[in-house]
DOSELO-232286 format. One record per residue (C-alpha): residue in three letters; x, y, z. Coordinates in steps of 0.02 Angstrom, whole numbers, padded with zeros to 5 digits, always signed. Each point is the difference from the previous one (the first is absolute). Example, Ala and Ser with C-alpha at 12.3 -4.5 7.8 and 13.67 -1.06 7.14 Angstrom:
<atoms>
Ala+00615-00225+00390;Ser+00069+00172-00033;
</atoms>
This chain:
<atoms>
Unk+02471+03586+03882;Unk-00040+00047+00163;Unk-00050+00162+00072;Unk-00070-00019+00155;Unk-00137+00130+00061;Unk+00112+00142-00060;Unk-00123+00023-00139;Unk-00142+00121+00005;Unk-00178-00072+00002;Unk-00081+00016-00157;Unk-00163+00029-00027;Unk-00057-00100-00126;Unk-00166-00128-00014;Unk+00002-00156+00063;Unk-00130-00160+00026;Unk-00130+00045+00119;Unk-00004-00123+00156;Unk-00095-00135+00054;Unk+00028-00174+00060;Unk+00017-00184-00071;Unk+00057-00152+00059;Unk+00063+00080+00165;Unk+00109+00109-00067;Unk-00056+00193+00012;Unk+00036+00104-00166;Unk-00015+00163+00066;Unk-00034+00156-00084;Unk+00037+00190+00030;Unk+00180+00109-00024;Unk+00139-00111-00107;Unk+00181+00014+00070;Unk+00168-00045-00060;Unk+00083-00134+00082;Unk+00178-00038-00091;Unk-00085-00032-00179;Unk-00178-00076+00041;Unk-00143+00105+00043;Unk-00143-00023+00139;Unk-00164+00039+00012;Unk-00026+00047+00163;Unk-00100+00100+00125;Unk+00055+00151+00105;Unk+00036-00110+00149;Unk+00072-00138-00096;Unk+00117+00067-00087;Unk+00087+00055+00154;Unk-00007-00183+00044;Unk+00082-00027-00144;Unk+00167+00103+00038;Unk+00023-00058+00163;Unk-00028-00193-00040;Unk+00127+00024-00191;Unk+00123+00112+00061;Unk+00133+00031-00130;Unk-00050-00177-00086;Unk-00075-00018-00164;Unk-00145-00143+00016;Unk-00011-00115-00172;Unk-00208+00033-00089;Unk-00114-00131+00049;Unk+00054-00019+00189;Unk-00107+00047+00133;Unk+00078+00150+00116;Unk-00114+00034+00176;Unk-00162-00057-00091;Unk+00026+00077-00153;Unk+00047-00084-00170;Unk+00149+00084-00090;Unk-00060+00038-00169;Unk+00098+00079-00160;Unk-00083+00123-00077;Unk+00065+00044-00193;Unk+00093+00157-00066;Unk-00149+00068-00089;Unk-00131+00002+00152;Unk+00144+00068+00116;Unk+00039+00126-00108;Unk-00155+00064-00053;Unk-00038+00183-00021;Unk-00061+00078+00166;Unk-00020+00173-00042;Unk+00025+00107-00164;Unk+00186+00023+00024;Unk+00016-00177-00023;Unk-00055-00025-00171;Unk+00100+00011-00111;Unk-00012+00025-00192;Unk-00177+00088+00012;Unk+00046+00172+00010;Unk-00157+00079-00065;Unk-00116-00112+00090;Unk+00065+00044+00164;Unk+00004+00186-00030;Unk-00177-00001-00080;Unk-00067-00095+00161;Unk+00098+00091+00126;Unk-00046+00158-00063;Unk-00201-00045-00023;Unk+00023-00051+00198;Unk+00084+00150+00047;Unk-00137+00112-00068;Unk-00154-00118+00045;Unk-00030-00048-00188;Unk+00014-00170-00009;Unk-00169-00069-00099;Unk-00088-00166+00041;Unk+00066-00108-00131;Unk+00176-00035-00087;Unk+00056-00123-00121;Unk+00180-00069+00004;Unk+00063-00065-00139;Unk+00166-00074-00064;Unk+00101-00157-00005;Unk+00031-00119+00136;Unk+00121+00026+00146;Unk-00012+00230-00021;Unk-00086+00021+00147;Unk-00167+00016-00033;Unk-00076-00085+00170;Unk+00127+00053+00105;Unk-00072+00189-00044;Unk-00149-00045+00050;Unk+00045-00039+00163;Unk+00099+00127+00031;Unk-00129+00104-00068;Unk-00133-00080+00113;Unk+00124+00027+00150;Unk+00020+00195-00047;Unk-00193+00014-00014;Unk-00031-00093+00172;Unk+00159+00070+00130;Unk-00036+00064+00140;Unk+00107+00145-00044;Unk-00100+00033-00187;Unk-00055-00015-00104;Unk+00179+00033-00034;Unk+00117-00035-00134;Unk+00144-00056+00120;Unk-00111-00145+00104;Unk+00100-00034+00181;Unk+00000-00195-00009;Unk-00019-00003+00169;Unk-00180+00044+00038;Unk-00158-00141+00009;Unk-00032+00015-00189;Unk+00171+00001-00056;Unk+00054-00160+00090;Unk-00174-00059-00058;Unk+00014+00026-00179;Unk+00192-00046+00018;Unk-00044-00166+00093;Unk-00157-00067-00121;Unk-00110+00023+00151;Unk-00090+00177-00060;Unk-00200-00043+00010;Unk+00007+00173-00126;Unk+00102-00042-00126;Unk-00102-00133-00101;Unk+00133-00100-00128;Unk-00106-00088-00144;Unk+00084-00144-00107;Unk-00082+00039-00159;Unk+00068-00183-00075;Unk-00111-00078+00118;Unk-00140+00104+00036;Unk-00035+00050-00164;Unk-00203-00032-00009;Unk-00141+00119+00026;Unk-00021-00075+00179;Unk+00156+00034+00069;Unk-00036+00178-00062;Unk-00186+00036+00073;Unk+00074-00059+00174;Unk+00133+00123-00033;Unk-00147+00145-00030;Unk-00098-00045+00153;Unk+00155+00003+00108;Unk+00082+00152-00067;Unk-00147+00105+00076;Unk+00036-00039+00191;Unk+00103+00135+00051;Unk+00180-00071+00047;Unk+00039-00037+00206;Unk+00189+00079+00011;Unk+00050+00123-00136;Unk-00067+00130-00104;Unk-00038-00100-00138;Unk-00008-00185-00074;Unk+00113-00047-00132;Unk-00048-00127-00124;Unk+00167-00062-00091;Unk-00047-00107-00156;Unk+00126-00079-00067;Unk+00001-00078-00178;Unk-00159+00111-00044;Unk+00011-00080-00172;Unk-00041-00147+00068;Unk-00188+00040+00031;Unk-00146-00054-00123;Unk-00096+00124-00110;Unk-00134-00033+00117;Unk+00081+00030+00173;Unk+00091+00183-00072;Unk-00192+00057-00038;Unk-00051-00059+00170;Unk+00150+00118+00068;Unk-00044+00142-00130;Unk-00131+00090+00103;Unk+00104-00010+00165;Unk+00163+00040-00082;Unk-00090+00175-00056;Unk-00099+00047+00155;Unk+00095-00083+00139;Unk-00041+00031+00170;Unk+00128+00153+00066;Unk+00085-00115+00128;Unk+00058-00123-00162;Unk+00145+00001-00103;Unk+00038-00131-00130;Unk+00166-00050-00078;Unk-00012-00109-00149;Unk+00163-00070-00043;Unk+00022-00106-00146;Unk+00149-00046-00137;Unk-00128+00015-00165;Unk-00094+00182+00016;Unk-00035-00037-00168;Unk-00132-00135+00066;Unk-00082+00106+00106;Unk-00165+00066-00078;Unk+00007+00172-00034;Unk-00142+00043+00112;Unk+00108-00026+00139;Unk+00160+00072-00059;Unk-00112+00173-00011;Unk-00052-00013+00163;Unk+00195-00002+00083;Unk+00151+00084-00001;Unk+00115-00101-00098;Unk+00190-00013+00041;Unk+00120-00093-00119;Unk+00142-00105+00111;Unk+00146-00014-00128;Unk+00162-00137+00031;Unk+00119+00042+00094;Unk+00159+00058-00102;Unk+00139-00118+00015;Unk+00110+00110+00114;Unk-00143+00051+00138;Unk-00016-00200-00021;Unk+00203-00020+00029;Unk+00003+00134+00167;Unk-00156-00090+00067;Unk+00063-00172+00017;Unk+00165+00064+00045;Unk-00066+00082+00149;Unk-00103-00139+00049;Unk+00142-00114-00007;Unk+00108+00111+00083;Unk-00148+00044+00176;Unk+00001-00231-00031;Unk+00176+00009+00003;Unk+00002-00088-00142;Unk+00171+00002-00104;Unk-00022+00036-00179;Unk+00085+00074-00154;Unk-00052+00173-00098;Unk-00023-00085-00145;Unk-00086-00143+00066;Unk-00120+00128+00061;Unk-00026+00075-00149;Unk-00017-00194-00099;Unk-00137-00033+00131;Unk-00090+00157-00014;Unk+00005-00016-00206;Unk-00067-00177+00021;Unk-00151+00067+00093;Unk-00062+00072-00146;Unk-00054+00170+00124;Unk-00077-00102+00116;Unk+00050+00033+00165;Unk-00064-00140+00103;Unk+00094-00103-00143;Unk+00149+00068+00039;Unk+00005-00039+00197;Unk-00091-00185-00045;Unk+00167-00018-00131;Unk+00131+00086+00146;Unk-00074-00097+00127;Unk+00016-00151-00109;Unk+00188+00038-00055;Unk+00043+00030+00212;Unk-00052-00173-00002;Unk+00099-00079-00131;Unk+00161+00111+00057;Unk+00044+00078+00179;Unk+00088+00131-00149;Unk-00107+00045-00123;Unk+00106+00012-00169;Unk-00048+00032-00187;Unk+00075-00168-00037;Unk-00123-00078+00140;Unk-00150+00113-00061;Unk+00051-00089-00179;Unk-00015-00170+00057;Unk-00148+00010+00098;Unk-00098+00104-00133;Unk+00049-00072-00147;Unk+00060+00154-00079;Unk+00131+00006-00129;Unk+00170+00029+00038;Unk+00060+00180-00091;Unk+00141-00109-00035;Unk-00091-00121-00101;Unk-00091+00135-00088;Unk+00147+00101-00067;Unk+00079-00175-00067;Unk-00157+00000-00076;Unk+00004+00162-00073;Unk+00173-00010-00055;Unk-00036-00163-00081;Unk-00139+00082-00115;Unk+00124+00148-00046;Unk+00130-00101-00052;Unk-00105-00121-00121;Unk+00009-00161+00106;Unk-00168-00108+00008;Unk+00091-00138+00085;Unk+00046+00090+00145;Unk-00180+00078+00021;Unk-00038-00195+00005;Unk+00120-00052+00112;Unk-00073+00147+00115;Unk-00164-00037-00001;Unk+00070-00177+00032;Unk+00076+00046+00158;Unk-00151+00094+00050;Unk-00101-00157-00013;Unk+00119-00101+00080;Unk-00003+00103+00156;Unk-00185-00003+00033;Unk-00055+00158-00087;Unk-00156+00061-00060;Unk-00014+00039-00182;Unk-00110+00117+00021;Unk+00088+00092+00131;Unk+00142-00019-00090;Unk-00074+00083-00152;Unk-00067+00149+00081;Unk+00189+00034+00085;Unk+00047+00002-00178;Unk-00125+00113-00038;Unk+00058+00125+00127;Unk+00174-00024-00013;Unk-00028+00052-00177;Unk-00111+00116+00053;Unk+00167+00095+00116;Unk+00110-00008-00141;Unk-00123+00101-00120;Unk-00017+00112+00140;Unk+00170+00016+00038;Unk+00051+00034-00174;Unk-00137+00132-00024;Unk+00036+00086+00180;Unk+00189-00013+00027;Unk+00027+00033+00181;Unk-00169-00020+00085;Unk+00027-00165+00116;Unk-00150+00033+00063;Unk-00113-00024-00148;Unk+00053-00185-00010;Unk-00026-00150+00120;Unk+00177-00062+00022;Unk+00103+00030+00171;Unk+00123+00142-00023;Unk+00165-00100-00013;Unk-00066-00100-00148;Unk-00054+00179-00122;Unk+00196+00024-00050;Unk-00017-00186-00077;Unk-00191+00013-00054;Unk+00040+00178-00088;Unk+00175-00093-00096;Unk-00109-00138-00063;Unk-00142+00118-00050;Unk+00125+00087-00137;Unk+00015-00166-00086;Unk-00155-00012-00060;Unk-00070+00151-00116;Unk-00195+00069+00050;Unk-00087-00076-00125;Unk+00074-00167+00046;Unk-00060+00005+00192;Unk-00177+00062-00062;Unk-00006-00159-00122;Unk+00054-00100+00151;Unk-00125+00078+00121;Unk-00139-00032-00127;Unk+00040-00184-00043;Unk+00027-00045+00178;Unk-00165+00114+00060;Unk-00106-00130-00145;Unk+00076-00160+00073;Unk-00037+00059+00176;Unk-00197-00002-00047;Unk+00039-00157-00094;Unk+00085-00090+00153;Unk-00159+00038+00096;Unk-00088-00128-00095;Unk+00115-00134-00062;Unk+00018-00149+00087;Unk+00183-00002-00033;Unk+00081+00152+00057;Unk+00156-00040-00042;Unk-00028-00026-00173;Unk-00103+00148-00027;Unk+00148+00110+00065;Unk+00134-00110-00111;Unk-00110+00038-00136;Unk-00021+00172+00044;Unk+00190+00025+00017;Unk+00018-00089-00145;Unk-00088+00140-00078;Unk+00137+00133+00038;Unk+00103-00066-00110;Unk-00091+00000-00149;Unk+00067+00165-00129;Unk-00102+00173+00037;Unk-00048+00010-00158;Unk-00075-00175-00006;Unk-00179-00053+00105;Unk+00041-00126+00129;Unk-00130-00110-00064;Unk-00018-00092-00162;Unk-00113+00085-00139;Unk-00170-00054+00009;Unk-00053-00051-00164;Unk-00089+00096-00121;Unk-00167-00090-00025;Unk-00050-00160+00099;Unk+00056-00140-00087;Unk-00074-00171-00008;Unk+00079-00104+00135;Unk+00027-00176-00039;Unk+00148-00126+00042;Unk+00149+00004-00129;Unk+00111-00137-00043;Unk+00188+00022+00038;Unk+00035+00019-00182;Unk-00110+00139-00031;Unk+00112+00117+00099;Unk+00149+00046-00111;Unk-00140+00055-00147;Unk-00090+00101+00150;Unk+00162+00089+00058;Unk+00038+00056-00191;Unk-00173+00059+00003;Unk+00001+00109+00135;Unk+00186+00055-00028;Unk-00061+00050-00193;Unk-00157+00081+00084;Unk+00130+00104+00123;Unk+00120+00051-00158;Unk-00140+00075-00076;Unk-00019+00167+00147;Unk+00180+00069-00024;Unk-00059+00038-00189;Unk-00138+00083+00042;Unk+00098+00113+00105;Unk+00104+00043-00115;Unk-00105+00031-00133;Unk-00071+00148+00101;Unk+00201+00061+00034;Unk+00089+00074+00150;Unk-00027-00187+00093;Unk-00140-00061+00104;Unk-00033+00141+00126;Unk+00020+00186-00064;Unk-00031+00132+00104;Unk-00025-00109+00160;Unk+00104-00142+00069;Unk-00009-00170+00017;Unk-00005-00011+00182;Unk-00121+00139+00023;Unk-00104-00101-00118;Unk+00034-00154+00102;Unk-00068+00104+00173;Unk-00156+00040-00122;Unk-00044-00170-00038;Unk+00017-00032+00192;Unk-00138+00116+00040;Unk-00099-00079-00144;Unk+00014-00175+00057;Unk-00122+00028+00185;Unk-00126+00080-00134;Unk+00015-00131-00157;Unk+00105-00143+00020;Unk-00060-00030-00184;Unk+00048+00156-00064;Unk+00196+00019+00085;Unk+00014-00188-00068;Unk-00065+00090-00197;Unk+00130+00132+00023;Unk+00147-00112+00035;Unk+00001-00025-00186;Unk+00004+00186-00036;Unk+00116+00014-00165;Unk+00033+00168+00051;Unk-00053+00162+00098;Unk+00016+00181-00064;Unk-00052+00167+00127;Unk-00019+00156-00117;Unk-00046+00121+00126;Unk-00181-00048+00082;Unk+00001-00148-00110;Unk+00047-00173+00027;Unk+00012-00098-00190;Unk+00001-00195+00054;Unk+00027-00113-00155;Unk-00011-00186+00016;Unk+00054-00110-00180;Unk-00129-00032-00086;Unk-00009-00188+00047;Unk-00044+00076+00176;Unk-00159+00096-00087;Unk-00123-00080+00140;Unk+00135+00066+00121;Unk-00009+00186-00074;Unk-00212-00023-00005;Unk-00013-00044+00178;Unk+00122+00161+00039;Unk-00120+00132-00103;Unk-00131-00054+00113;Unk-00046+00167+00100;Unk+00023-00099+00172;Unk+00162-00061-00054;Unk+00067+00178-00070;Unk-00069+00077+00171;Unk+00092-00112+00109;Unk+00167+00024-00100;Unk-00032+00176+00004;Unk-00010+00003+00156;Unk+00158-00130+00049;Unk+00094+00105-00118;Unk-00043+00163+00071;Unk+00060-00044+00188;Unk+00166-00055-00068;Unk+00040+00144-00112;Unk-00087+00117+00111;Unk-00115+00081-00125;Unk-00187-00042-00072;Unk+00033-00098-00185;Unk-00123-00084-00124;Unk+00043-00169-00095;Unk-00046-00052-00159;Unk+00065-00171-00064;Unk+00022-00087-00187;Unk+00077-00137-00055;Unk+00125+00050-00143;Unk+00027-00107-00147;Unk+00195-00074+00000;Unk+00096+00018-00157;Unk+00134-00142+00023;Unk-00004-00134+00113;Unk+00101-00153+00008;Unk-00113-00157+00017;Unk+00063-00179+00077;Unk-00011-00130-00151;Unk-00134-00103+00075;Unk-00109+00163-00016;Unk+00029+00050-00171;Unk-00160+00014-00113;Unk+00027-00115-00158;Unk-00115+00118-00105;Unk-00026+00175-00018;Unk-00168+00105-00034;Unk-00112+00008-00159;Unk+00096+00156-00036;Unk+00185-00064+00018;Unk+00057+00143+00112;Unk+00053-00102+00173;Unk-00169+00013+00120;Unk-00025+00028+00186;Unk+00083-00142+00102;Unk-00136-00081+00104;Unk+00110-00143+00088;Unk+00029+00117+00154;Unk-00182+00042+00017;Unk-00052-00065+00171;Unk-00142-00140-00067;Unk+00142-00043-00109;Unk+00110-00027+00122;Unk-00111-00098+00097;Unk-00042-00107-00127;Unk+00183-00042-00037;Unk+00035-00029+00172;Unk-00167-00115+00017;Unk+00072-00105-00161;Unk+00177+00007-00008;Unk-00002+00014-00195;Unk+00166-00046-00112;Unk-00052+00136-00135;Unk-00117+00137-00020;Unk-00078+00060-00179;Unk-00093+00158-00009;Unk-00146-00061-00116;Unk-00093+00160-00112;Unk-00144+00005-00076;
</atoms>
């Protein structure tokens, strides 16, 4: 789009000059000519007008000597003084206020993620330390320094790349220079960036320096890890914590950027970019300058197919798929996803947030602006979220949450997330994953035949817990339900895999009060022994406790069953000495593992 020289000039950095290959890259004030910017001197740049007129000139020409460059959103735009950033509201009024009242100290430390702003405060905190008019916390941008510290060219503001000059030598030259008093402005500004980066070494080199600094120095260490830097050095500087930038000061930034670009895009566009950069905002031009490119107008449905990003169509199939019971759809979904080029993995986490809005809208009817959906798609996000109950979305929220760490390191991402949707349709009151078995059994290869007499087995072995229940009455679970006992064992399982995999064969669980009674059938008596175990007892404790919201103690027993129906094949042909019937041992784990080693056709109980 054209716009001729109707555009302000805007002071932003550019490439200082020089010369190569004939062609003269020159440095000083950058001007707007239609959408390219110069770097130009004083006396160029009215060269410039007079030679482009109205015309725009296309980047990588040559225009009166000077090459036509493009410089990117995020350099032009820049913060120049403290109005401009944006998100940091404490920061700036800490550091305008310490200027105002001749406070500031001798060393800061910026912290905070990538893209917040950290070394563009700097600057402009080096440019309100060294105007002509300050120290001042309002810096003209017109004086020597200013356009110095604006252009790259300041010989007092010292910027450090702490990623590659990390060593101890980089830092003694740094000591023996920072003692020469500096040649323009009131003081010299040392800007490191990616403190972190510096050895053990090289921060005890700076440790003396960084205390007792000469009164002309000031030294801003900005890094993305505080936590790296030693603490010696924390102590010694004012810390400031740069936080993202909230999704909607994200939304208003890139729309006003795109707007002074004239640069046609969408609200909600705007707002899909700025939740892509993650509260970056350098991210956020780099993706809006990127979308400009792929679009003169800058859509959602553009933004989609450039990023990658689920549709919010696709989602709510998705979602509406799940509530209605049908796996084969969620297949064909994910299908379609694949088919089109997407991710898994971002295609997971959409699903994760898009769950994420419904469970907020459900919990905070009416608050749009809690969730991260564009306003004319809450109505429908709101409908679907009434068709699934709360407990439902937190069950899908914590499946999908697991397979998201599990998708990190499979090799097959779209099998991990099958499986893991897979999972979602497994009963609440059943684990998604098979039992683990009781004791480690002897693995050895069967022949085909042996597997009808191992079923029987197993399904005898399985008959046997129902009994035991009811032997103690009033069911399995008295006094506590089956699903809270199902978000216990969860808890258990980080702890002791072994142990959750133990109480999977519970035959029942009683709360009196404080106390938890968990009785296992007596063919489970190793399972009951490794549960008295004080470790075991104080991690159920504990589990149970979170989930019914009060301190308990366990005990556990195994309880001898009355009546029990046995499969024929496990019969005993004799009874004891005594003639009264004696304590089955075929579902005793060694038992079972020897009957699954040997495939017998009979078994005899032989006494003594």
């Amino acid at each position: 789009m054209s716009t001729g020289w109707s555009g302000r000039a805007i002071p932003f950095p550019y490439v200082p000059g020089f010369t190569h290959g004939g062609v003269q890259y020159c440095g000083g004030q950058t001007a707007r000519l239609g959408e390219y910017l110069y770097g130009v001197g004083s006396r160029g740049a009215a060269r410039l007008r007079r030679a482009a007129g109205e015309h725009d000139v296309p980047a990588g020409t040559s225009l009166e000597g000077f090459l036509v460059t493009y410089v990117s959103l995020y350099r032009r735009w820049r913060p120049q003084t403290f109005d401009d950033i944006i998100g940091q509201a404490h920061v700036v009024r800490t550091l305008r206020n310490a200027i105002s009242t001749g406070r500031t100290t001798h060393a800061y430390l910026f912290a905070g993620p990538r893209g917040t702003g950290k070394t563009s405060t700097a600057r402009v905190l080096a440019k309100a330390l060294n105007c002509a008019n300050g120290p001042t916390p309002d810096p003209c941008g017109e004086c020597v320094s200013c356009l110095g510290i604006r252009e790259g060219t300041a010989m007092d503001v010292i910027e450090v790349d702490a990623a590659s000059n990390r060593g101890i030598d980089e830092i003694r030259d740094l000591r023996e220079k920072v003692m020469y008093a500096p040649t323009q402005g009131r003081y010299k500004v040392y800007i490191i960036d990616e403190a972190h980066m510096l050895t053990p070494q090289a921060f005890n080199a700076l440790l003396k320096t960084l205390e007792e600094p000469p009164p002309h120095a000031v030294f801003v260490l900005a890094t993305t890890q505080a936590e790296s830097i030693i603490p010696t050095i924390q102590s010694r500087c004012q810390r400031f914590d740069f936080g993202r930038l909230t999704v909607s000061d994200l939304a208003a930034h890139v729309a006003r950027v795109a707007q002074a670009q004239s640069i046609s895009i969408d609200p909600d566009a705007a707002r899909l970019v700025a939740r892509r950069a993650d509260g970056s905002a350098r991210d956020a031009l780099g993706l809006l300058e990127q979308a400009s490119a792929w679009s003169p107008h800058v859509t959602v449905e553009s933004v989609l197919s450039l990023l990658g990003v689920s549709d919010f169509d696709i989602l709510t199939r998705f979602a509406a798929a799940l509530a209605d019971d049908q796996p084969g759809q969620v297949f064909q979904i994910i299908q379609e996803a694949v088919d089109s080029g997407a991710d898994m993995r971002q295609f997971l986490q959409d699903l994760i947030l898009h769950f994420r809005n419904m469970l907020v809208a459900k919990e905070c009817p009416g608050r749009p602006e809690l969730t991260d959906v564009p306003e004319a798609a809450y109505s429908a996000l709101t409908r679907q979220a009434a068709s699934l109950s709360r407990d439902h979305l937190i069950r899908v929220l914590g499946a999908l949450s697991e397979g998201e760490a599990q998708l990190r390191r499979s090799f097959n991402p779209r099998l991990a997330l099958e499986v893991t949707v897979a999972g979602l349709y497994a009963p609440p009151e059943q684990p998604t994953q098979e039992l683990q078995p009781a004791a480690p059994a002897p693995q050895q290869r069967q022949a085909p035949a042996a597997q009808p007499a191992r079923a029987a087995t197993r399904a005898a072995t399985r008959a046997a817990k129902p009994a035991a229940a009811e032997s103690e009455g009033g069911g399995r679970f008295s006094g506590i339900t089956e699903a809270q006992w199902q978000q216990a064992l969860a808890r258990i399982k980080p702890a002791s895999a072994l142990l959750e995999a133990f109480l999977k064969d519970v035959g029942s669980v009683r709360v009196e009060g404080d106390l938890v009674r968990i009785v296992f059938d007596p063919a489970w008596a190793v399972h009951a022994q490794k549960v008295s175990e004080p470790d075991s007892k104080r991690l159920i404790a504990q589990a149970l406790g979170e989930v019914l919201g009060r301190n308990v103690r366990c005990e556990s027993t195994a309880a001898r069953v009355e009546a029990r129906k046995e499969s024929p094949a496990l019969q005993p042909s004799a009874a004891g000495k005594s003639g009264s019937p004696g304590v089955d041992f075929a579902d005793m784990p060694e038992v079972q593992a020897a009957i699954e080693l040997f495939n017998p056709r009979e078994i005899k109980t032989i006494t003594d």
